[in-house]
C-alpha positions, -999 to 999 in steps of 0.1 A, spaced: 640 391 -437 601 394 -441 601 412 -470 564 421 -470 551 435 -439 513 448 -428 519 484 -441 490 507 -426 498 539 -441 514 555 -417 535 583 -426 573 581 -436 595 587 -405 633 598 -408 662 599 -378 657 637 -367 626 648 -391 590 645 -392 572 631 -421 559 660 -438 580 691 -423 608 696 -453 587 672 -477 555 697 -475 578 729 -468 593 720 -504 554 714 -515 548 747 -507 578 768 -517 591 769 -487 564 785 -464 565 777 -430 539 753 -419 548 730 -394 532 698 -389 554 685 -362 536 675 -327 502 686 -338 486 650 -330 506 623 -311 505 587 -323 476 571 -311 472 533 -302 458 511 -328 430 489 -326 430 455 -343 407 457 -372 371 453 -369 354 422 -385 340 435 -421 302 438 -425 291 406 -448 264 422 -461 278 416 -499 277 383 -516 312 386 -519 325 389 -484 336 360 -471 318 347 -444 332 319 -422 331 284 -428 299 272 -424 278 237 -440 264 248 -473 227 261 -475 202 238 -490 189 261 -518 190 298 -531 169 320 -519 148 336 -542 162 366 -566 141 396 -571 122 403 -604 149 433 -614 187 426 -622 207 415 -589 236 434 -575 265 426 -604 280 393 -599 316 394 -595 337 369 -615 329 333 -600 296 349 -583 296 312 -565 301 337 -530 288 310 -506 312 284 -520 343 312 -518 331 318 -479 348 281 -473 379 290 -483 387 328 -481 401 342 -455 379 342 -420 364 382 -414 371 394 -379 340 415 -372 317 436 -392 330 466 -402 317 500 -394 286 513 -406 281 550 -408 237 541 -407 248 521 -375 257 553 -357 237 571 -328 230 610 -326 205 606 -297 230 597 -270 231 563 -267 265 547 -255 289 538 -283 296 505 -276 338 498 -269 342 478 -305 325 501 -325 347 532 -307 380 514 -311 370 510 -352 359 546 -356 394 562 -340 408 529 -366 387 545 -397 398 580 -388 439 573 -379 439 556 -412 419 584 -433 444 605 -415 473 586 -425 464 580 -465 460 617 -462 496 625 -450 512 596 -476 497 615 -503 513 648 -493 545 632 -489 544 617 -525 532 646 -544 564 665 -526 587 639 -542 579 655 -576 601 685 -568 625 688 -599 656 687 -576 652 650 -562 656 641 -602 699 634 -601 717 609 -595 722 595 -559 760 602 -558 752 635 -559 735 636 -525 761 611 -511 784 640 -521 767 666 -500 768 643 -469 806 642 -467 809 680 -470 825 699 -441 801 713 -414 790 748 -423 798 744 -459 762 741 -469 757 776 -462 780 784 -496 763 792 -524 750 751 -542 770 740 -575 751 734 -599 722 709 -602 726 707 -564 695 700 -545 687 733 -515 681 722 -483 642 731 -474 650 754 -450 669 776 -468 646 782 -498 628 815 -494 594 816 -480 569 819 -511 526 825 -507 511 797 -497 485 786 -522 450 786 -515 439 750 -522 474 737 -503 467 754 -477 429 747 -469 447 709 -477 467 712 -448 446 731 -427 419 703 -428 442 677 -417 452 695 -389 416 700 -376 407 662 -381 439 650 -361 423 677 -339 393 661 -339 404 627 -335 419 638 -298 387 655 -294 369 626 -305 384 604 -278 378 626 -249 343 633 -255 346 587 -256 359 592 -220 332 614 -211 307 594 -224 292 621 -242 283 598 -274 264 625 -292 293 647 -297 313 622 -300 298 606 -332 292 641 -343 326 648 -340 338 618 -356 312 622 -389 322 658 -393 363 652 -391 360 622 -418 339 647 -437 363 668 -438 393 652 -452 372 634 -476 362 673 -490 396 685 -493 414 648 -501 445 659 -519 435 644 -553 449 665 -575 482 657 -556 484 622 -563 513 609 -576 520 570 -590 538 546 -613 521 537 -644 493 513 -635 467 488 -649 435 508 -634 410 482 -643 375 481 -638 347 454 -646 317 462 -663 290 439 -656 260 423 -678 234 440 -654 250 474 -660 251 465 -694 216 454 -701 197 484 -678 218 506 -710 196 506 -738 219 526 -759 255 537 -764 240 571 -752 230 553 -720 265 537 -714 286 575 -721 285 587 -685 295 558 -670 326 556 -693 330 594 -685 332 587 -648 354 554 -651 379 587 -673 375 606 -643 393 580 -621 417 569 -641 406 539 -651 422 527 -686 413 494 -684 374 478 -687 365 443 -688 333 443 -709 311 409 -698 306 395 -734 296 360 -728 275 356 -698 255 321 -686 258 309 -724 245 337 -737 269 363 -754 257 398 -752 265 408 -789 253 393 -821 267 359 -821 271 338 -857 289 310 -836 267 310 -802 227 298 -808 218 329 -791 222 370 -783 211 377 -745 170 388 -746 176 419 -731 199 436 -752 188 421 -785 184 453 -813 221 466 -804 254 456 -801 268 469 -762 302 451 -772 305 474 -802 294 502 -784 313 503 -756 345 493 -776 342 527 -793 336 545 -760 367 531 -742 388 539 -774 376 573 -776 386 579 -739 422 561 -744 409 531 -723 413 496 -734 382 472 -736 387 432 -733 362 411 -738 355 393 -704 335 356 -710 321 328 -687 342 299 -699 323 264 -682 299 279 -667 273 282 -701 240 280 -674 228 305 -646 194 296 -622 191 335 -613 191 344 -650 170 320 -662 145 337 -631 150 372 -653 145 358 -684 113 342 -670 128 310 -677 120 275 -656 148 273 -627 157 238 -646 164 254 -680 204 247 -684 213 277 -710 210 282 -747 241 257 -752 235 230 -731 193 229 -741 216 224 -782 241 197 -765 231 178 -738 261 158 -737 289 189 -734 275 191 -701 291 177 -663 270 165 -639 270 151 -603 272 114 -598 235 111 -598 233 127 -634 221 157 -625 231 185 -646 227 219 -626 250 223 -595 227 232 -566 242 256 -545 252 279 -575 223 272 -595 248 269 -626 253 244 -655 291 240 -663 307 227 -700 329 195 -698 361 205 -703 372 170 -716 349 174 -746 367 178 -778 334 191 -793 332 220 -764 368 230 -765 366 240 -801 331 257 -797 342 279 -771 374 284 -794 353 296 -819 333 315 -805 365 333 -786 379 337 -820 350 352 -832 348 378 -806 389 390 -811 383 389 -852 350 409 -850 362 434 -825 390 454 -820 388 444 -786 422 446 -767 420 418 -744 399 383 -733 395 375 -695 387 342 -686 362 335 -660 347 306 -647 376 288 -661 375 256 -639 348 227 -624 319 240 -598 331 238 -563 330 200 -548 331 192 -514 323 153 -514 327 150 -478 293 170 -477 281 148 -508 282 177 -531 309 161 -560 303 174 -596 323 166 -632 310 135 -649 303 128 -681 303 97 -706 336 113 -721 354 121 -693 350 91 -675 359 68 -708 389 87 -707 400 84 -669 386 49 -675 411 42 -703 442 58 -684 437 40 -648 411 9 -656 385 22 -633 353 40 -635 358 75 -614 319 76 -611 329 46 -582 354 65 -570 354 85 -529 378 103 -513 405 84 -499 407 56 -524 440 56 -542 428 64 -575 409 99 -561 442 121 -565 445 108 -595 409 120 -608 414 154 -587 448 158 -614 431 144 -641 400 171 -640 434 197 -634 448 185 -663 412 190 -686 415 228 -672 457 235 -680 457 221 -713 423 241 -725 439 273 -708 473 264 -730 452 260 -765 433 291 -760 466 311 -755 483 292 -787 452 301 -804 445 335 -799 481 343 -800 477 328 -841 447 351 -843 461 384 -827 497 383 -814 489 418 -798 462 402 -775 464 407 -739 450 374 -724 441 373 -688 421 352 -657 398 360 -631 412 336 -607 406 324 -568 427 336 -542 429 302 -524 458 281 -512 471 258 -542 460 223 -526 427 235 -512 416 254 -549 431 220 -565 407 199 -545 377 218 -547 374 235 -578 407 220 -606 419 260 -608 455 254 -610 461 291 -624 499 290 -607 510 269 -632 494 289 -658 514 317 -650 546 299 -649 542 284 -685 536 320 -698 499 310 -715 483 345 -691 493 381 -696 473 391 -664 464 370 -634 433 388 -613 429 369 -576 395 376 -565 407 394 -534 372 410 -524 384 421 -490 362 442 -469 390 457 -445 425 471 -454 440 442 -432 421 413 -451 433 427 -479 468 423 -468 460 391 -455 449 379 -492 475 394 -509 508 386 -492 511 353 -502 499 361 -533 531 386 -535 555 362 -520 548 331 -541 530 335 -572 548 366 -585 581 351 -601 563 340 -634 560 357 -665 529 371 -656 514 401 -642 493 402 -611 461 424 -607 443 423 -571 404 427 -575 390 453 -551 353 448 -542 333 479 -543 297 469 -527 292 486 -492 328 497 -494 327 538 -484 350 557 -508 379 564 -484 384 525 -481 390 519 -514 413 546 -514 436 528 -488 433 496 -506 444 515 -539 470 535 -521 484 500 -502 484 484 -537 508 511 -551 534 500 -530 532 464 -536 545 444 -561 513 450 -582 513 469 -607 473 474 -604 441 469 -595 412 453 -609 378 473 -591 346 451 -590 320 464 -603 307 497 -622 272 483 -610 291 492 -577 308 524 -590 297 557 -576 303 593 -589 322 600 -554 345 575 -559 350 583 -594 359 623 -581 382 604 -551 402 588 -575 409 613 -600 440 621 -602 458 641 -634 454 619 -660 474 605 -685 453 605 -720 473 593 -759 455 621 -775 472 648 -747 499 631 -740 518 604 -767 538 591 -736 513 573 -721 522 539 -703 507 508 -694 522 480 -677 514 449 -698 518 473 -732 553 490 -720 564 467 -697 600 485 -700 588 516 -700 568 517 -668 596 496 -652 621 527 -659 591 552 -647 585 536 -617 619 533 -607 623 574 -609 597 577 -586 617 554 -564 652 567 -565 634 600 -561 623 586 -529 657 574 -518 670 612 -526 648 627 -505 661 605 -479 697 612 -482 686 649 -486 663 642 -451 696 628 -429 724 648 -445 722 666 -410 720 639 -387 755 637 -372 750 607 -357 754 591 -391 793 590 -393 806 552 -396 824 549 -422 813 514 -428 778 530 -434 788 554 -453 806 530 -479 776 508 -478 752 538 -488 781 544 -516 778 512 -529 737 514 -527 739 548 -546 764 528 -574 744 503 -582 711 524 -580 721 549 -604 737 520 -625 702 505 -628 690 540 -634 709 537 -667 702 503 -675 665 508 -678 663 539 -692 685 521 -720 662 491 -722 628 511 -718 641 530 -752 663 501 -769 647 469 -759 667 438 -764 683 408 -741 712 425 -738 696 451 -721 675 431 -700 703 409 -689 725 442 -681 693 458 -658 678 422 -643 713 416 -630 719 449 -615 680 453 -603 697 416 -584 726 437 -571 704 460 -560 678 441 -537 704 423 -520 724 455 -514 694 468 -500 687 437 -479 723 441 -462 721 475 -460 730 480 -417 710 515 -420 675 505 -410 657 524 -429 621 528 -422 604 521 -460 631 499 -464 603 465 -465 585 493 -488 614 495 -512 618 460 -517 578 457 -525 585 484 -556 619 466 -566 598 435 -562 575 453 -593 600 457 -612 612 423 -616 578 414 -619 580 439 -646 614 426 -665 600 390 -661 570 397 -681 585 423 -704 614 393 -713 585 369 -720 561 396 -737 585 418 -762 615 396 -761 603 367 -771 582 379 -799 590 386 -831 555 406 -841 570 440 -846 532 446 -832 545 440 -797 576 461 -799 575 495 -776 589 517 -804 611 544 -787 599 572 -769 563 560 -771 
């Protein structure tokens, strides 16, 4: 069974029910609204190629430029982590077409050319459909879908007719006979705006056929519009997530002032986010007084934007890590805004020639990125860039450290771009296998084995940075910013063998650069992701790009990520990060000062496992609730398979709220194997449920959850690491 599936937002669908009739009639108290047969489904369009305006799309595969082209005088659109982007457009996934552009679109008339149509009714069916899902969600909160499933089970074998008796108690109404209440202003100019953009979309295609283009982008503009005014926001509904967001050095150095940074750490609060990665240590330099690094970036030198935002994020219940450049200690574009020579190799490597790599000609700058990288053999780096990570988590409160650039520069020797030499490393090799690698090529017998050896350099400095920090702060969250690649191919060209990180437990958070500019590359990115990396100890964190993405895009990525195994997101970057967003994502918030329950994932593993599976059996209720009509439902080998679904279910229920209050392996044994029980009742289960690949993507979570929270809490004696109950 594929248990992850291309999932496009598309509305819940029962036997017998539309998708939002009983679940917005509860919503609503009951008024009678019907959505059913307003819009009929329409056909869907393959996805249209993204635009690769961004450095960070992926752009297919293509011989590597000769040189950079010029930067301009000012700071640069934010680098993402690894900002190498024409390197990543090798080996990320091939865009299909560039995606829509609202700039691109005619008003005087001109024909809309048959691509560009077939994305717009895409843009607007999905906008559409996010719209609907959120409904549904936010009528999942109704108190009554809180009991246990054998409850429901029990209304399904009543007698017909009996449901018209007067409901025992803590028995859940059926929609239609709740009595109709006012409908509320702001739900109903909610629904009344999707039903004139499904109305539009019809209209919208008919003025296509006509070929009046005018209208018809007029149309189309003005129905997007429209749901994006009255997007149900303050309806959202999730699990606890990791909501991170990455705040880069150019953000960070136009600031002059803790002042200057407040509103953007009031707009990150607005959407949710409670997680920043702060850039401390960018191209060598570290952007906060350094005693261990030779020097404090130029351009924020008089103030301390580590310490400054650290008290901002704390004051707004966020957490701050400290996000570094690990070999990467040398940066051509910021040597151009420092008014540096291109040639100038950082502040480190101009102190230590010899911790640098080079390519086999001795050349120390890689071209294509313009960067200087460290020599991860060199004993004498290895404990710099320990103490200088030591000095940053001993310093500052900070609650995290993200590793970037933690690997060699991109190689590709069959174009003659090969990179990682130094006396040191090839001693070593030279020692271990009796031959030079300088002499090596690809395709002697001895290349593999200096591929695995630069690996090797890589996994053991990643394993005595966790051991040390871990001495240092045992409350730590460590974390990578990671590419997305397939195992072999990232091996070869860049040493990154993060997989393996994650299995030996040395990462709390894994982030795979998954800067997708379409819903469907996103998917593309992630599933394998999903299906193979996420049975380590180890949670995994998507990044979502945010350059030339329009709001409602990111809100389908975020929306598609709360029903996969994530449990987050990672949104590059604030340079990127606009006040509409910010309003698009705000949801009710969950603040420590207002609210002592709050959860995060990698803090409360437990905690937001047990959270997350309420919202889920909550689902499943609604379900039973949804067919408990349907009389075509009567085999009596279904029904004993739903019974023994609804056993196990509420069994876990019980297990999880034991272990989110009482952690300890005997709880997590008792609620790992029945979470087991579960998934492969639901894999047998002959009802074919609709959300059914759905529900396995949130039970897939929640291993992901009991995996990490076993490896986190349980394996830790710091009583610093303990959820203490009811926290």
């Amino acid at each position: 069974m594929q248990l992850f599936q291309p999932y496009h937002f598309r509305p819940l669908r029962f036997r017998g029910f539309g998708p939002l009739n009983r679940c917005l009639w509860i919503l609503l108290g009951g008024v009678g609204f019907s959505l059913a047969g307003v819009a009929q489904p329409l056909p869907t369009p393959a996805d249209p190629p993204p635009d690769p305006l961004s450095p960070s799309a992926p752009l297919p595969s293509a011989p590597f430029p000769s040189s950079v082209p010029a930067d301009p005088p000012a700071d640069p659109p934010a680098d993402p982590p690894e900002s190498e982007d024409h390197f990543s457009r090798q080996f990320l996934p091939h865009p299909l077409s560039p995606d829509l552009q609202e700039s691109a679109l005619t008003f005087q008339g001109r024909p809309i050319a048959p691509a560009q149509a077939a994305a717009m009714v895409q843009d607007l069916q999905r906008l559409i459909g996010q719209y609907e899902s959120t409904l549904v969600a936010a009528g999942l909160m109704d108190p009554q879908f809180d009991q246990p499933m054998a409850t429901l089970l029990a209304r399904r074998s009543r007698p017909p007719g009996s449901e018209a008796a007067a409901p025992v108690q803590g028995d859940i109404q059926p929609a239609a006979q709740r009595q109709a209440q006012p409908m509320h202003p702001p739900y109903a100019s909610t629904l009344l705006a999707l039903e004139s953009a499904k109305a539009s979309l019809q209209i919208f295609q008919q003025q296509l056929q006509n070929q009046d283009y005018r209208s018809a982008s007029q149309t189309w503009v003005k129905a997007k519009n429209l749901l994006l005014d009255h997007y149900p926001t303050n309806l959202q509904v999730s699990a606890p997530q990791i909501r991170a967001m990455w705040l880069d050095r150019g953000t960070i150095v136009q600031a002059k002032s803790a002042q200057d940074l407040e509103p953007l750490f009031d707009r990150m609060a607005q959407a949710g986010i409670n997680v920043v990665f702060f850039e401390t240590v960018n191209a060598g330099y570290p952007l906060y007084p350094s005693q261990v690094a030779p020097q404090q970036n130029p351009r924020v030198q008089g103030w301390d934007p580590l310490a400054a935002a650290l008290a901002l994020a704390h004051e707004r219940s966020m957490e701050l890590h400290a996000w570094v450049w690990v070999f990467a200690a040398g940066n051509r574009r910021h040597n151009r805004l420092l008014g540096l020579p291109d040639a100038y190799p950082g502040p480190v490597v101009a102190d230590h020639p010899d911790w640098a790599i080079t390519d086999p000609a001795g050349g120390l700058i890689e071209q294509m990125s313009g960067k200087v990288f460290l020599d991860p053999a060199n004993p004498q780096v290895r404990e710099y860039l320990h103490r200088l990570f030591a000095e940053i988590v001993s310093r500052y409160a900070v609650d995290g450290l993200q590793l970037d650039y933690i690997r060699y520069p991109f190689q590709n020797p069959a174009q003659g771009r090969d990179h990682g030499y130094s006396a040191l490393a090839r001693q070593a090799f030279a020692q271990q296998h009796g031959v030079d690698p300088i002499t090596l090529r690809p395709g002697h017998r001895l290349w593999g084995a200096w591929t695995d050896f630069k690996v090797q350099q890589v996994d053991s400095f990643v394993e005595e940075t966790a051991q040390l920090l871990k001495q240092v702060r045992p409350d730590l969250t460590l974390s990578a910013a990671v590419f997305p690649m397939e195992d072999a191919v990232r091996a070869r060209t860049i040493q990154q063998n993060w997989p393996a990180w994650v299995q030996a437990g040395w990462v709390d958070l894994i982030l795979p650069m998954t800067y997708a500019t379409s819903l469907r590359e996103l998917e593309s990115m992630t599933q394998p992701l999903f299906e193979q990396k996420s049975q380590g100890p180890a949670l995994l964190l998507p990044g979502l790009r945010l350059l030339h993405m329009p709001s409602y895009k990111t809100i389908g990525q975020v929306q598609y990520l709360q029903q996969s195994p994530s449990p987050g997101y990672a949104l590059f970057a604030a340079a990127h990060f606009r006040s509409a967003l910010a309003s698009s994502l705000n949801r009710p918030r969950l603040r420590a000062e207002a609210n002592p329950r709050l959860v995060l994932p990698h803090r409360q593993p437990f905690q937001a496992a047990w959270r997350d599976y309420q919202l889920l059996r909550r689902e499943w209720n609604y379900w039973l609730l949804e067919t408990s009509k349907d009389t075509t439902r009567t085999a009596a080998r279904e029904d004993s398979q739903l019974q023994d679904w609804a056993k196990i279910a509420d069994q876990l229920a019980v297990e999880l709220e034991q272990l989110s209050t009482q952690p300890s392996v005997a709880h997590h044994r008792a609620a790992s194997q029945s979470l087991q029980r579960l998934q492969h009742q639901l894999q047998t289960l002959e009802t074919q449920l609709p959300p059914q690949i759905l529900w396995q993507q949130r039970l897939q979570r929640l291993s992901a959850l009991l995996r990490y929270g076993q490896r986190a809490l349980l394996t830790l004696t710091t009583s610093s690491r303990h959820e203490a109950p009811g926290q």
